[in-house]
Structures are given as structure tokens and as C-alpha cells.
C-alpha positions in Angstrom: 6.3 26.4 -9.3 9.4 26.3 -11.8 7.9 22.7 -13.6 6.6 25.1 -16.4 9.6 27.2 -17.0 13.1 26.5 -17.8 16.4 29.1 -18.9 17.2 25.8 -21.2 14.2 26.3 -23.3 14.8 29.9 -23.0 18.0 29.9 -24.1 17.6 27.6 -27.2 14.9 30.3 -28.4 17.5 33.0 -28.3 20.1 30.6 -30.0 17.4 29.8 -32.6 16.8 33.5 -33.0 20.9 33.6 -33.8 20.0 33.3 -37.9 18.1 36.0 -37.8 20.4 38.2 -36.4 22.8 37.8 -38.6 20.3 38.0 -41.5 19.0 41.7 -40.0 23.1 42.2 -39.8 23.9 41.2 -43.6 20.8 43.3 -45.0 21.2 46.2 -43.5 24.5 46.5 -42.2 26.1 44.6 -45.1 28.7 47.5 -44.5 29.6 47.1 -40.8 29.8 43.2 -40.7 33.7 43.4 -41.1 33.5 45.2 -37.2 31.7 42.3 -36.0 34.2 39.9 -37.8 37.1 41.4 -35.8 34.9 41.0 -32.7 34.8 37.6 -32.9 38.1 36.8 -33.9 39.4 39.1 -30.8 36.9 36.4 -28.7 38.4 33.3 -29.9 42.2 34.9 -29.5 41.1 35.7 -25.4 41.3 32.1 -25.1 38.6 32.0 -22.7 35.9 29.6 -22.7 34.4 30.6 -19.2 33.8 34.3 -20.9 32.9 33.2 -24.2 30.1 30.9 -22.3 29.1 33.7 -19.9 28.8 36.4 -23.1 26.5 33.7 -24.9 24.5 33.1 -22.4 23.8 37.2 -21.8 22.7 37.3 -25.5 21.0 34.0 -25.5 19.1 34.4 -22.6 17.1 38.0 -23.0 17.1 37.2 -26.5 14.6 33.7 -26.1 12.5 35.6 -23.5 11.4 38.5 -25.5 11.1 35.8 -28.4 8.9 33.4 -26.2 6.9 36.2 -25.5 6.4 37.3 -28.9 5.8 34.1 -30.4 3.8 33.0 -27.5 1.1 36.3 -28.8 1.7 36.1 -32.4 0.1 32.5 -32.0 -2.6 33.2 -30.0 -3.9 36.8 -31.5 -6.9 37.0 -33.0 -6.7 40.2 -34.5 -6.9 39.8 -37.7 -10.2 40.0 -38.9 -12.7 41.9 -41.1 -16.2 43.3 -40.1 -18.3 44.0 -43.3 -21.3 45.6 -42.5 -23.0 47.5 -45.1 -26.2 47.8 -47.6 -27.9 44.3 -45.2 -24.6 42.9 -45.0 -23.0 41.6 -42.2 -20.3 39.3 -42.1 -17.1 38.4 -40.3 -14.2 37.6 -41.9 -11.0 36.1 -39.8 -8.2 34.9 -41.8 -8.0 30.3 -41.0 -5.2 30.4 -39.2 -4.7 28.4 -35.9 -3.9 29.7 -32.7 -3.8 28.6 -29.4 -7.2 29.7 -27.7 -8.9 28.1 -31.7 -6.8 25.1 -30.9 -7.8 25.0 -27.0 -11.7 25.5 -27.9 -11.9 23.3 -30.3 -10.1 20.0 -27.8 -12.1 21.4 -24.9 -15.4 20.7 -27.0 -14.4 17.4 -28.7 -13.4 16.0 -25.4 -16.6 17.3 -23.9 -18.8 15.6 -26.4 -16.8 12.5 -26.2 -17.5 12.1 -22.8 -20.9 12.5 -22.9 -20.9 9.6 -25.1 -19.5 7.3 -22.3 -22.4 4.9 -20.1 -23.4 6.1 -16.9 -21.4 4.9 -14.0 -20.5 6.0 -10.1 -17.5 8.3 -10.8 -19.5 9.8 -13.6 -22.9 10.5 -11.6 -20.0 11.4 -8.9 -18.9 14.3 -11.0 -22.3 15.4 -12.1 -23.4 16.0 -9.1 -19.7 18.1 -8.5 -19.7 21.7 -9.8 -19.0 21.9 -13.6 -16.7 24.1 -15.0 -17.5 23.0 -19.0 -21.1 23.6 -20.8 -23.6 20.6 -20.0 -24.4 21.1 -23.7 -22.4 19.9 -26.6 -20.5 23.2 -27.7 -22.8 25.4 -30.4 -21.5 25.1 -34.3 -20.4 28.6 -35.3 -19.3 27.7 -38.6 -16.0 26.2 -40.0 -13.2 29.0 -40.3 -13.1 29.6 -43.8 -17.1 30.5 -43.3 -18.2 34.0 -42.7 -19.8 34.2 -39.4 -22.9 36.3 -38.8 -22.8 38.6 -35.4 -24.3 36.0 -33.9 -22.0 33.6 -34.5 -19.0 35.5 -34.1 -20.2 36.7 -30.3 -21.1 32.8 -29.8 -17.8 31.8 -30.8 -15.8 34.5 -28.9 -18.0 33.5 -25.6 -17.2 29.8 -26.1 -13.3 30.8 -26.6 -13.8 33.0 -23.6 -15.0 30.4 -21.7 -12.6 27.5 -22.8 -9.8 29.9 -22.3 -11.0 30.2 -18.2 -12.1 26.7 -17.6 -8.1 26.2 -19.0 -6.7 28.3 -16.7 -8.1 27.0 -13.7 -7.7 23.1 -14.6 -3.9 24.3 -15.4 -3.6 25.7 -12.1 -5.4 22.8 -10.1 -2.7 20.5 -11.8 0.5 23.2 -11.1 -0.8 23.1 -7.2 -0.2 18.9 -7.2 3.9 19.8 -7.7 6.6 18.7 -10.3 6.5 15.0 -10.0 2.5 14.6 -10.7 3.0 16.9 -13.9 6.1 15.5 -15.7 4.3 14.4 -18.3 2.7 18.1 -18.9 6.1 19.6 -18.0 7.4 17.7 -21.3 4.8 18.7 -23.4 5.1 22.8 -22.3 9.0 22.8 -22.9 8.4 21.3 -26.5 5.7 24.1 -26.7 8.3 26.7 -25.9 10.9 25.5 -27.8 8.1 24.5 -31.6 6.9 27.8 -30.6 9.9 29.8 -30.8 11.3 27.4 -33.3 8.6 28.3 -35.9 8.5 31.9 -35.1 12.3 32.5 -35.6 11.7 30.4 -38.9 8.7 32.8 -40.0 11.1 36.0 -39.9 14.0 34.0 -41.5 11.8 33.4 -44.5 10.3 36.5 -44.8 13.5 38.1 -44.4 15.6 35.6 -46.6 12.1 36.1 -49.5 13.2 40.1 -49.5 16.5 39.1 -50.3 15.4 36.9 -52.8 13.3 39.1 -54.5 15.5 42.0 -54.6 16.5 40.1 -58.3 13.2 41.0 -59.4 12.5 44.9 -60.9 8.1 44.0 -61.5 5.9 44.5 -59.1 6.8 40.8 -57.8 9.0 42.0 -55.3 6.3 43.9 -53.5 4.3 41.2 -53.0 5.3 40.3 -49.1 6.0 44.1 -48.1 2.4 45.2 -49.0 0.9 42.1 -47.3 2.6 42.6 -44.1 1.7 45.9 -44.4 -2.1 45.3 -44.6 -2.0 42.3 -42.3 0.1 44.4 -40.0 -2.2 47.7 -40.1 -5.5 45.4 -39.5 -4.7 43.6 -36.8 -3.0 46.7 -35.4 -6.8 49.0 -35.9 -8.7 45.9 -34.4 -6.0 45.9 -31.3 -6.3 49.4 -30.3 -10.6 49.1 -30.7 -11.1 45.9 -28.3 -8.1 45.0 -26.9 -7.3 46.2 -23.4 -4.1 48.6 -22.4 -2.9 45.1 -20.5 -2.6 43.2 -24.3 0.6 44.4 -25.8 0.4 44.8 -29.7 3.0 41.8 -30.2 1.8 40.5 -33.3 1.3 44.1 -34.7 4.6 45.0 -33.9 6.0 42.2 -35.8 4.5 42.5 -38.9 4.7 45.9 -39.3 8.4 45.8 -38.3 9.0 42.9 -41.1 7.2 45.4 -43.3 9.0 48.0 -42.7 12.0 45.7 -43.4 10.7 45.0 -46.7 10.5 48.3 -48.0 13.8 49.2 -46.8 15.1 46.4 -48.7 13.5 46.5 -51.7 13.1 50.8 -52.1 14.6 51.3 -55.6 16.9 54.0 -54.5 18.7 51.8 -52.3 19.6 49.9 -54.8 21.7 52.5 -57.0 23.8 53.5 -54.1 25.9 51.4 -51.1 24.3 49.9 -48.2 21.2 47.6 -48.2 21.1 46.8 -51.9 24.2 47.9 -53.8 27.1 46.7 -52.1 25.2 43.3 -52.0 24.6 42.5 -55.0 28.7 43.7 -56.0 30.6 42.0 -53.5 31.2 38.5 -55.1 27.5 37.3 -55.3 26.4 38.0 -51.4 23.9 39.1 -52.6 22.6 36.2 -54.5 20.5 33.7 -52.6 19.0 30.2 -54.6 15.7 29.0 -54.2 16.8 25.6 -52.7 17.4 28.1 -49.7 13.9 29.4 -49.4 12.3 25.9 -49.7 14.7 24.7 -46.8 13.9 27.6 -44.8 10.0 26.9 -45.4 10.0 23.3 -44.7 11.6 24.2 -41.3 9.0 26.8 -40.5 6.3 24.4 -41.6 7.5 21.5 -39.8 8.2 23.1 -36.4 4.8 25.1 -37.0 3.4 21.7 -37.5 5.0 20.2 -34.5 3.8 22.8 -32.1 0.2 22.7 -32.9 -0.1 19.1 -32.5 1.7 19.4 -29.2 -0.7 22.2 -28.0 -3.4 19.6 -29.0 -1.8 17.0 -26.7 -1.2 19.4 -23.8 -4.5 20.6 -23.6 -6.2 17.3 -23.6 -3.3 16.2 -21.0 -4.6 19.3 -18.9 -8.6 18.5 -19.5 -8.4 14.6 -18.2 -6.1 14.8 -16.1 -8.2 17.2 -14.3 -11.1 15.2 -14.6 -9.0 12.0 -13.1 -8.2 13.8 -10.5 -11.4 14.8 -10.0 -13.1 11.8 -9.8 -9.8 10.2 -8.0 -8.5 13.2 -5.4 -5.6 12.1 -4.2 -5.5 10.9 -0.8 -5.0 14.0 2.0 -1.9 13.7 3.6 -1.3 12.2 7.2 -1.2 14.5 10.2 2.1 14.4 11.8 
């Protein structure tokens, strides 16, 4: 059951998450980054590539899995919305962004509807007459995303994610039960999952982070711009967790943008910039402190493109997992022969 899971994805999440580090490191322990220099240097005079190997791997390694985890929530949480009900009105507001279960509905009921376009044959009067797992309906329209949904149509469209979300998890574990060599194709697509995943997550806290240190040039109310967002984000999704979200959902995605938050005001507090530490002793020890905009475009052309790449990978794994359940159940494969 290991075709789904691999320590070399794992471990090229933590090595992505390396920049990050040493991001956290040069912002707020601009003044202890001379210990860590001598650490390294004392690594590479040890001569030792066996230890070296070993020590990278013990950072690497727990570092990607909490990171997979993370990023694994933080793209499929649909916390952050707003319920406005008052004086008649009663609207749902959810911020467009995609995640997973979205993606996953939205591929389960195109591919639906396409295949209740096809003619009538013997494998599909077969199936019919099979126990089905999706609607027999075309899915309901519940509105686009930017659209406030009605009660109605937000309970509609959290039952059809519901549903999409189980039918998945069943036609997912069907396909794990036929072994590695039957799923190589969908073993491919969840390692580039992993690794877009944890790629575009590591980028997200990069550019926020390398944005604070950006905008510590700034002395308007410019520079408060990304702190009081991931504040607000942060404290929303965190009030909509702890009202529907069961004690088995860990706050993931709260805890990362209140963290990053949190971050932000550290950085940016005036005080800390008349005295040593976060803000002073960066901006007076030759320029570290100074970081060009050429950076922060690189930095969000990687996050975009990775974020990019994963979500049209999750398209192509779920439809991977939808027909090629449906192949198999029109075409079982044969049982094996008794010895």
C-alpha cells in the first residue's frame, strides 16, 4: 500500500521548506546567524559526508511531513467564509479560491454529465443496472464562486462536495486494492501532487515573509497591508473552524495564517525598529536589510506557477481516479486461477 507515499517526495518538501528557514532565521534572529555560521563550517571541517547525509535527512524528513500535512489542509479548507444574515438578508460569502474538494466536485460532475451524453451500449446498460455511487442527475447549479449563494444553495453545494468527496474515497480505494503496477500512472500524478503542493505552499510563506521585509522601507500605513489581512483571514477561518468543524479537523490553515500574522507584526512593530534585533541591526549591517522588487516578482512567479501546476494535476488525478474506476467497472479484471 506504499504506491501513494514516498520519503523522496517527503523529503524534497522539507528541502523546499529550506528558504524559509533561513528567511524566519535572518528576520528574527538576524543576531544569532553568526552561531549557525560556525555550525556549518564545523560540519564541512568533520569531513564526513555519511553524517552530513544522515543530519540532512533528520531535518529534511520531519520537516516535509508536517509541511505535506499543512499544505495538504491549507488547500483543501473551506473555512473561510462569511454568513450575512440580517434585516431579509441572507447571503454566503466564500472567498474564489480553489481547493481540492471545489476542484474534485467540480471533475466528478463534468465527467458525470459527459457520460451521460455517450449512446446507449451493453457495458453502459451493464453499469446501469450495477449500484451507482454518483447522482443519476446532472449535478444541481449552485452558483459560480464569486456569486453569493442563498442557504439553499450553500447546503446544496456542501452536500454535493460531501458526496463527491465519498464517492472519491471509495473509487480511490477500489483502485489502491488492484496493487502498484495497475496504478503507476496515478502513483505519478499523487507524487507531483505532493511535491506542487508543498512546492506552492513553501513559496506562499517565502513571499509573504520576503513582502514583510520588503515593506519594512515603507513608514504609511502600506506596510500593514499583509499583517491585518492575515490577521482577518486568519481570525475567520479560525471562528468558522471551532463552530462546524469536528475535534478530528486540526485548525491547519488557521494556524498558518495567524502565525504569518503574527510574523508581520513582529516585523514591522515600530519599536523594533529603533532598537537591535528584527528591524535595526537589518537595515545597518551593509544593506541586509534591503531586498529589490525583482525578488518578490521571482518569488511570486514560483508560487504561481507551482500553485498552477498542482491544480491542474489534481484535475488530472481525479479524472484518472473516476474512469479508471468506471473501466474497471465495466471491465473487472479477470479472478485469479485456483492453485
Amino acid at each position: 500500500m506504499g504506491a501513494f507515499t514516498s520519503a523522496f517526495d517527503i523529503i524534497i518538501v522539507g528541502a523546499l521548506a529550506l528558504p524559509s528557514v533561513l528567511l524566519v532565521i535572518h528576520l528574527f534572529l538576524s543576531d544569532r546567524e553568526s552561531t549557525f555560521e560556525k555550525l556549518v563550517t564545523w560540519v564541512k571541517e568533520q569531513d564526513q559526508p555519511a553524517l552530513v547525509g544522515v543530519l540532512l535527512f533528520a531535518m529534511a524528513y520531519p520537516m516535509g511531513s508536517a509541511v505535506s500535512r499543512i499544505a495538504q489542509d491549507f488547500f483543501d479548507d473551506a473555512d473561510l467564509h462569511f454568513h450575512l444574515n440580517a434585516f431579509g438578508y441572507d447571503r454566503w460569502f466564500r472567498l474564489p479560491l480553489a481547493t481540492e474538494t471545489n476542484i474534485r466536485t467540480d471533475v466528478y460532475c463534468e465527467a458525470q454529465e459527459q457520460l451521460q451524453k455517450l449512446p446507449p451500449n451493453d457495458s453502459s446498460r451493464k453499469t446501469a443496472q450495477s449500484p451507482q455511487l454518483l447522482p443519476a442527475t446532472p449535478c444541481p447549479n449552485t452558483g459560480g464562486r464569486l456569486a453569493p449563494k442563498t442557504t439553499d444553495l450553500w447546503q446544496q453545494r456542501q452536500n454535493l462536495e460531501d458526496l463527491a468527496t465519498r464517492v472519491f474515497r471509495i473509487q480511490e480505494a477500489a483502485l489502491l486494492l488492484l496493487g502498484t503496477d495497475s496504478n503507476e500512472r496515478l502513483r505519478q500524478f499523487h507524487d507531483q501532487i505532493v511535491v506542487l503542493r508543498g512546492a506552492a505552499f513553501n513559496g506562499m510563506v517565502a513571499l509573504v515573509l520576503c513582502f514583510y521585509w520588503w515593506s519594512m522601507r515603507f513608514k504609511s500605513w502600506v506596510r500593514w497591508i499583509a499583517p491585518v489581512l492575515c490577521s482577518l483571514l486568519g481570525l475567520n477561518a479560525l471562528v468558522n473552524h471551532l463552530l462546524e468543524r469536528p475535534a478530528s479537523d486540526p485548525p491547519y490553515m488557521e494556524f498558518t495564517l495567524l502565525a504569518l500574522a503574527a510574523a508581520g507584526w513582529v516585523v514591522l512593530w515600530p519599536r523594533a525598529l529603533k532598537g537591535s534585533g528584527v528591524g535595526g541591526e537589518m537595515q545597518t549591517q551593509n544593506g541586509r536589510g534591503k531586498i529589490r522588487i525583482p525578488y518578490l516578482w521571482v518569488a511570486a512567479f514560483l508560487t504561481t506557477s507551482s500553485f498552477l501546476g498542482w491544480w491542474s494535476t489534481q484535475v488530472l488525478y481525479d479524472q484518472q481516479v473516476f474512469y479508471s474506476y468506471r473501466a474497471m467497472i465495466e471491465n473487472p479484471p479477470p479472478a485469479p486461477a485456483p492453485k
